[in-house]
VEXTIDREN-778374 format. One record per residue (C-alpha): x, y, z; residue in three letters. Coordinates in steps of 0.2 Angstrom, whole numbers, plus 5000, padded with zeros to 4 digits. Layout:
N
XYZALA/...
This chain:
587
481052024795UNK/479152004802UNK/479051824795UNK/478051704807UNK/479351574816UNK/479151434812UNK/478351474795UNK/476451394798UNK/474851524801UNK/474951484822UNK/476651514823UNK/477151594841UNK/478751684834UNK/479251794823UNK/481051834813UNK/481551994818UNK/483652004812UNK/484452124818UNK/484952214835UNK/483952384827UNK/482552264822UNK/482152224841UNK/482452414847UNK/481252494833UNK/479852374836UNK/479652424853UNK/479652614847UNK/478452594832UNK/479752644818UNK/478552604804UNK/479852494792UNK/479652354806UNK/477852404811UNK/477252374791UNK/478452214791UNK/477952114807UNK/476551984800UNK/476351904817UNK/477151904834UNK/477151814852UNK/475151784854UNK/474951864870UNK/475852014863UNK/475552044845UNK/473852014843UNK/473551874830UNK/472851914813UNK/471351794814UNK/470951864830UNK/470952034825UNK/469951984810UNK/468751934821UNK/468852064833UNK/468852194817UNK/467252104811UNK/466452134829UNK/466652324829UNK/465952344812UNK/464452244817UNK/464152304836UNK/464952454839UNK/466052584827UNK/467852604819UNK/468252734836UNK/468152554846UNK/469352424852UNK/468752244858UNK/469452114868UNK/468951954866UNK/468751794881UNK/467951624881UNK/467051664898UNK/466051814904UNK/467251794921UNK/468551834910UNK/467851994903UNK/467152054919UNK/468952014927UNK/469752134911UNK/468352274913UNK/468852284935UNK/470852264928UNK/470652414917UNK/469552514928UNK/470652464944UNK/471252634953UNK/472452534962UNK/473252444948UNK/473252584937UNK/473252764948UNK/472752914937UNK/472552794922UNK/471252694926UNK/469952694915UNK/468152744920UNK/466952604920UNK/465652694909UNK/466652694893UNK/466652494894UNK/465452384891UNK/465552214887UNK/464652094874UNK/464151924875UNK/464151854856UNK/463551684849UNK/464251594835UNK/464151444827UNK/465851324829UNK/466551244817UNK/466951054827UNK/468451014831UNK/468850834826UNK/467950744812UNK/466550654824UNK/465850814833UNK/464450894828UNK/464051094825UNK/463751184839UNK/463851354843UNK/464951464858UNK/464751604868UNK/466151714868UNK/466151884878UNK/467052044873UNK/467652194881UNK/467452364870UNK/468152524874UNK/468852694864UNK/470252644853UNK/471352764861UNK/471152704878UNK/471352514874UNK/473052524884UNK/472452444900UNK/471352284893UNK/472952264880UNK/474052234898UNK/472852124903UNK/472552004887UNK/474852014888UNK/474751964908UNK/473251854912UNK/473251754895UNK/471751704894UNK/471051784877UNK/470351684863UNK/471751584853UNK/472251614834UNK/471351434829UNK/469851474838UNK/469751654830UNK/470051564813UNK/468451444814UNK/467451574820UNK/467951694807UNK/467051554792UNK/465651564803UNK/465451784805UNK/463551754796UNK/462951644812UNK/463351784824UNK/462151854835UNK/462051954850UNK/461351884869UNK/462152024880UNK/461251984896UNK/460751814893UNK/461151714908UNK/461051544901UNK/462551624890UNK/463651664905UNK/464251494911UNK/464051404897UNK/464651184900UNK/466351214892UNK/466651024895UNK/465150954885UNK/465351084869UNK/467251044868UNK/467850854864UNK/468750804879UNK/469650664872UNK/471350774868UNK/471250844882UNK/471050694891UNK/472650614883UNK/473450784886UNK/473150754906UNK/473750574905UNK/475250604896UNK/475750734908UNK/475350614923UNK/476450454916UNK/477950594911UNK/477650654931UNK/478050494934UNK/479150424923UNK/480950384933UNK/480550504948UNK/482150594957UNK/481050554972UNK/480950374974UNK/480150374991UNK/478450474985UNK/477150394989UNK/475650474980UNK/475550454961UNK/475150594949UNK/473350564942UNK/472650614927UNK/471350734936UNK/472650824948UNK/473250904930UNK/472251064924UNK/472251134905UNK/472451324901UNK/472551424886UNK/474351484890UNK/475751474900UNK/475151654909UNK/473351584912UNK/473851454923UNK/475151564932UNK/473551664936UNK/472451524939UNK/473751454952UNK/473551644960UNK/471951654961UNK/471851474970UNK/473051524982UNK/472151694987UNK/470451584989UNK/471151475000UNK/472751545007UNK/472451735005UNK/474051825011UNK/475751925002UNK/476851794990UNK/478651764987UNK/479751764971UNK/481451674975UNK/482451694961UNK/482551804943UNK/480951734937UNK/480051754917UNK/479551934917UNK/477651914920UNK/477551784932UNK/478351934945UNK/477152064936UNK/475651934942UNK/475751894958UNK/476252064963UNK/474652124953UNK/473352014959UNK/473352004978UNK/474352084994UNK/475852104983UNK/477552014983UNK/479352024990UNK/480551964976UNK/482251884979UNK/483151894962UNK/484651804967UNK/484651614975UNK/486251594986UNK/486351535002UNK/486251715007UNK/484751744999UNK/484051595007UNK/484651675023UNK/483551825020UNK/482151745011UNK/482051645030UNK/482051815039UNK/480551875029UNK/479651725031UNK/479951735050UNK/479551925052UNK/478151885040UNK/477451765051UNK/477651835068UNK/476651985061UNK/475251845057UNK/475351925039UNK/476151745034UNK/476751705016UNK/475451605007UNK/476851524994UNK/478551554989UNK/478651544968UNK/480251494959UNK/480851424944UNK/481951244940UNK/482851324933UNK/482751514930UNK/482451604915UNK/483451664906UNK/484951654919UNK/484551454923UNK/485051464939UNK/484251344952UNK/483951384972UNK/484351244984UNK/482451184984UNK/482751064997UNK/482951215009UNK/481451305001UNK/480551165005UNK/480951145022UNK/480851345024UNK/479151315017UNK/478751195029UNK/479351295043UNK/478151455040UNK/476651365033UNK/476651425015UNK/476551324999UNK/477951294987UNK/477351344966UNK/478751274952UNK/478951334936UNK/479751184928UNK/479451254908UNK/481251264906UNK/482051114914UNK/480351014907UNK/479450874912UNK/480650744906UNK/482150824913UNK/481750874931UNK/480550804943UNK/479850934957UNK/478750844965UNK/479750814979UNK/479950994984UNK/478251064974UNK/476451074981UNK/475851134965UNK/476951134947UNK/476351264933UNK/477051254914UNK/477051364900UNK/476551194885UNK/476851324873UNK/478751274875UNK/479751134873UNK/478151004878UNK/477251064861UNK/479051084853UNK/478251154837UNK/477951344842UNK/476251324832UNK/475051304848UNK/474551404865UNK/474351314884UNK/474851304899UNK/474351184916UNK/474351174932UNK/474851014943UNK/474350974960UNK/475350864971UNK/474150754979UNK/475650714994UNK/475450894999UNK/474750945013UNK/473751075003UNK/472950964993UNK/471350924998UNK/470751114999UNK/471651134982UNK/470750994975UNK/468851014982UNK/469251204976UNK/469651174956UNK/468351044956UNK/467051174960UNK/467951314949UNK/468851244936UNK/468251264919UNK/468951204900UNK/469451334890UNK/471051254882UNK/470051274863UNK/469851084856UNK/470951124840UNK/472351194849UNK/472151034861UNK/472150934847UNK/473751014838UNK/474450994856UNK/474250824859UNK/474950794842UNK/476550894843UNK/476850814861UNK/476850664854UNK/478950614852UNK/479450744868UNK/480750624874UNK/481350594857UNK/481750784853UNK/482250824873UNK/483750724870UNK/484250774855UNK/483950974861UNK/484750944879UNK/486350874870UNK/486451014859UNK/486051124871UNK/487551074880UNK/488651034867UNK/488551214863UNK/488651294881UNK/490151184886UNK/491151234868UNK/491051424870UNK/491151424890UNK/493351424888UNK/493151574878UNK/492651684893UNK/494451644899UNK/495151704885UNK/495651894884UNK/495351904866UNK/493551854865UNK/492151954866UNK/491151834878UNK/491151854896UNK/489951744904UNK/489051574898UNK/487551524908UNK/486851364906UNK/486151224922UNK/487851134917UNK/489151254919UNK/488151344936UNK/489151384953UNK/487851284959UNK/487651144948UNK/487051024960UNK/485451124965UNK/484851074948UNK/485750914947UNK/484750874962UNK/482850884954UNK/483550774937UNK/482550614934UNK/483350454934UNK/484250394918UNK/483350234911UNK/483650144894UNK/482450254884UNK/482950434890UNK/484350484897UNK/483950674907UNK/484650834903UNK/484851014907UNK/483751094892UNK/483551184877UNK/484251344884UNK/485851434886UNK/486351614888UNK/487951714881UNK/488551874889UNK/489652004881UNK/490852154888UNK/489552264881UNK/488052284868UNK/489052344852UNK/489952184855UNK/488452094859UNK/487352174842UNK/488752154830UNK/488751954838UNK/486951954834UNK/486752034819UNK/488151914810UNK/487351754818UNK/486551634807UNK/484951574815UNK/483251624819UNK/482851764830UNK/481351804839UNK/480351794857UNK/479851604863UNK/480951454866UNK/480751264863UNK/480151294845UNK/481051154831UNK/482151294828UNK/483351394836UNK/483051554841UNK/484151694847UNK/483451834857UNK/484351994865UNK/483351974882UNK/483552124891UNK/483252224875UNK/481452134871UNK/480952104888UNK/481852254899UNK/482052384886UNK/481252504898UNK/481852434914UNK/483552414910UNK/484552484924UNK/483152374934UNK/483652224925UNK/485352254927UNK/485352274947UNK/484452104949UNK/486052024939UNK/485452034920UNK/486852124909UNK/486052224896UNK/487052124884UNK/486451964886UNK/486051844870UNK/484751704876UNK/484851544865UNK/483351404864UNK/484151284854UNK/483051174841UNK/483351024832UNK/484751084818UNK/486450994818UNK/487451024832UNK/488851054822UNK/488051164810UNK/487451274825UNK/489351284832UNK/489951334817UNK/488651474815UNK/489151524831UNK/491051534829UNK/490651634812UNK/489751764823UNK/490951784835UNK/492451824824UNK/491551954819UNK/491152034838UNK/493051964841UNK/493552074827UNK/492652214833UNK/493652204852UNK/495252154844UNK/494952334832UNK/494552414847UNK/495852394856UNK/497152414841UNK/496452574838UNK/496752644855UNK/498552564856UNK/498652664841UNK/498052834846UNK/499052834861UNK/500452754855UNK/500652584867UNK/499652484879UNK/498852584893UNK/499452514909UNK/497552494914UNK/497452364899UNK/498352234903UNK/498752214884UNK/500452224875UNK/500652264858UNK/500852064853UNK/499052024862UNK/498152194854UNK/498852154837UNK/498451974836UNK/496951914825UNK/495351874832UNK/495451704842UNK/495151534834UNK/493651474844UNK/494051304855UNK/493951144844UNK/492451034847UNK/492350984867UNK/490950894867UNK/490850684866UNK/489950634851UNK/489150484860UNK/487550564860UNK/487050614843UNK/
């Protein structure tokens, strides 16, 4: 418990066992508190970066003082109006005189071997340790804090520090010129060719280039980025069509006019969603973009984007994809997409060692010259040259390890799926692109198959069980890893609603996610071997239903009539789990 996943110093997971691991971290019980060495970046704040940020206080302020650290004074002044934001934060807002920010200078340690020594501004926000909630929200939502390798070459460098608080050569500092560009610049071109690598679309006309694709530090940071494009040039209330990741929804109904979510994508929902767009525009308060994901997280269902699209269309508003989970080898969007944003942290760094994010423009869309004229004048690097580096490295053989996690994947989905038939398993549901009542939503967005890489539906598949003791004794007994993030090298197992919902869970539960719900990312093990572990676990929450039941068989003597059961079926062992279902053609 509290290890880093994988186990390297920039790991983005952490192993935490157990159902009661998961609950008492979120409630501070002290024996997971003094065990947890690392967590998810945006979360758990990264040791190097505390050391830095601890190094900071004792310098420039005192031991009663939290600091938040950001690459760009825009970024700290953005925290400081979050934090002190009545609107955002009612009654808890803090007032603006207990915050100050400080812009520090420090010598950098180069990147890569051929850079020289330079030195970089980085710009903190300090306020009473006890009030620290509001900044912590926003380093977890925006993403845009200093990363872990950044931290760790400035922490060899403490004795260089200095403060220029109020030196405006210091504020805008040419991000560009101080940090190589030449991973970054692979970074963008691989992207591009992956963009255009067997597109779905064959009739597009407009090629992807290696200056429409943007670098963040995270996932989040170009989720917010793409926000705040939209409400320069567009301006105007947002849509969320379909059960999204957590934050994405948080944002965009954060920053701006707010946000009408559909967590459901049935031709119902599109009904409705064309209803709101219509009453939206007649009001002349029109939608600026309706946001979804290919496909969902951690449901992985898929809307019908064609008629997104032409919805889109219709009412003027742009149309934003997350493709993280589908990927940029499996799913092509760009038919559909004005803009595409990605969490890199996932399955395109495939290492779980490394932070960033992008955003792509379509250059066919109609958008896109605004767009475009708008990132040129306001875009700025901050991707840290290591973490681009390390990136660039670990993208390297995506194709390679998406094929061998999509089979997987689906081996492992299509296996277990019978069992939700079977009355004596403890598995209701299986979710997974594949086995969706609307497969061919997904199905639709896939790339073309070509001799080196054949497309597939992901690392990701989600269990659900008749109830959470089920579910935690499935969890508890199962043999992988287990912990936040997905597309590391490993697999990972992660009680979703527990981690992500544990205080929203009757919420959750409305917009279709059962409180016990298992999400699986599924790394590069054996397939075979993963099966098994799976199986293993699931005699034991099999054994646990069949004891159930048995036990009130006996306590009232037969079978209640509302059961369904007789005494054959309630005294028969756990189920032997289907054989192997899968073709072995694609190992």
């Amino acid at each position: 418990m509290g290890q880093p996943v994988p186990n390297v110093q920039h790991a983005v997971s952490v192993q935490l066992p157990t159902w009661d691991d998961i609950k008492e971290m979120f409630t501070g019980a002290p024996r997971v508190k003094n065990a947890q060495l690392t967590g998810y970046p945006r979360s758990f704040i990264h040791q190097d970066v505390n050391q830095f940020n601890r190094a900071c206080i004792e310098k420039f302020s005192n031991d009663a003082s939290s600091c938040f650290f950001f690459p760009s004074l825009d970024y700290a002044r953005a925290c400081r109006d979050f934090a002190t934001s009545v609107e955002v934060h009612s009654e808890a807002a803090l007032p603006d005189d207990i915050l100050s920010i400080r812009s520090l200078e420090i010598e950098l340690e180069p990147a890569l071997k051929d850079e020289e020594i330079g030195f970089i501004t980085l710009h903190g926000v300090f306020c009473p340790k006890d009030r620290e909630l509001p900044l912590r929200t926003f380093w977890r939502l925006v993403g845009v804090g200093i990363s872990s390798r950044l931290a760790e070459n400035v922490n060899a460098r403490m004795r260089t520090i200095r403060d220029v608080t109020g030196d405006t050569r210091k504020e805008h500092p040419s991000v560009r010129g101080r940090w190589s560009e030449r991973p970054h610049r692979k970074l963008c071109q691989r992207i591009a060719n992956l963009l255009e690598r067997a597109p779905s679309c064959t009739t597009r006309s407009e090629l992807v280039a290696r200056d429409d694709v943007y670098l963040y530090s995270t996932g989040m940071a170009a989720i917010y980025h793409a926000q705040e494009l939209l409400l320069r040039r567009i301006g105007g209330p947002s849509v969320v069509f379909g059960f999204p990741y957590e934050l994405t929804l948080k944002l965009v109904e954060t920053f701006g006019p707010g946000a009408k979510f559909f967590p459901f994508v049935g031709e119902a929902d599109l009904e409705q969603l064309e209803e709101f767009l219509a009453q939206q525009f007649a009001a002349r308060t029109p939608v600026q973009a309706i946001w979804c994901e290919c496909p969902s997280n951690p449901l992985l269902r898929t809307a019908n984007m064609q008629r997104v699209r032409a919805l889109a269309d219709k009412f003027d508003a742009a149309v934003v994809v997350d493709e993280t989970i589908g990927g940029f080898a499996n799913v092509d969007l760009l038919g559909v997409a004005d803009m595409l944003v990605t969490s890199l942290t996932k399955s395109f760094s495939g290492s779980a060692d490394v932070m960033a994010g992008s955003i792509v423009l379509n250059s066919a869309s109609s958008f896109y010259p605004d767009w475009k004229n708008d990132l040129e004048l306001n875009y700025r690097n901050y991707l840290y040259g290591g973490d681009a580096q390390q990136l660039e490295e670990n993208s390297r053989d995506l194709l390679m390890r998406t094929t061998h996690i999509n089979n997987s994947a689906s081996y492992l989905a299509e296996s277990l799926q019978p069992l939700c038939d079977d009355p004596k398993s403890a598995i209701t549901h299986v979710y997974h692109p594949k086995l969706d009542p609307q497969p061919e939503n997904y199905r639709a967005q896939m790339r073309q198959p070509t001799e080196e890489f054949i497309p597939g539906y992901g690392g990701l598949f989600t269990i659900q069980f008749e109830d959470v003791e089920q579910a935690s004794v499935f969890f508890n007994a199962l043999n992988v890893h287990k912990g936040p993030s997905l597309g590391a090298p490993v697999t990972l197992a992660q009680p979703y609603v527990q981690t992500v919902f544990h205080k929203q869970k009757a919420w959750a539960g409305e917009c279709g996610l059962h409180e016990s719900i298992v999400r699986v990312s599924v790394g590069l093990e054996d397939k075979r071997a993963l099966l098994a572990a799976f199986r293993t676990a699931l005699a034991e929450a099999d054994a646990m239903k069949a004891s159930r039941i048995h036990g009130v068989i006996s306590e009232n003597g037969n079978a209640s009539e509302d059961s369904g059961l007789t005494d054959e079926v309630a005294n028969t062992p756990p189920s032997t789990h289907a054989e192997d279902t899968a073709n072995s053609d694609h190992e």
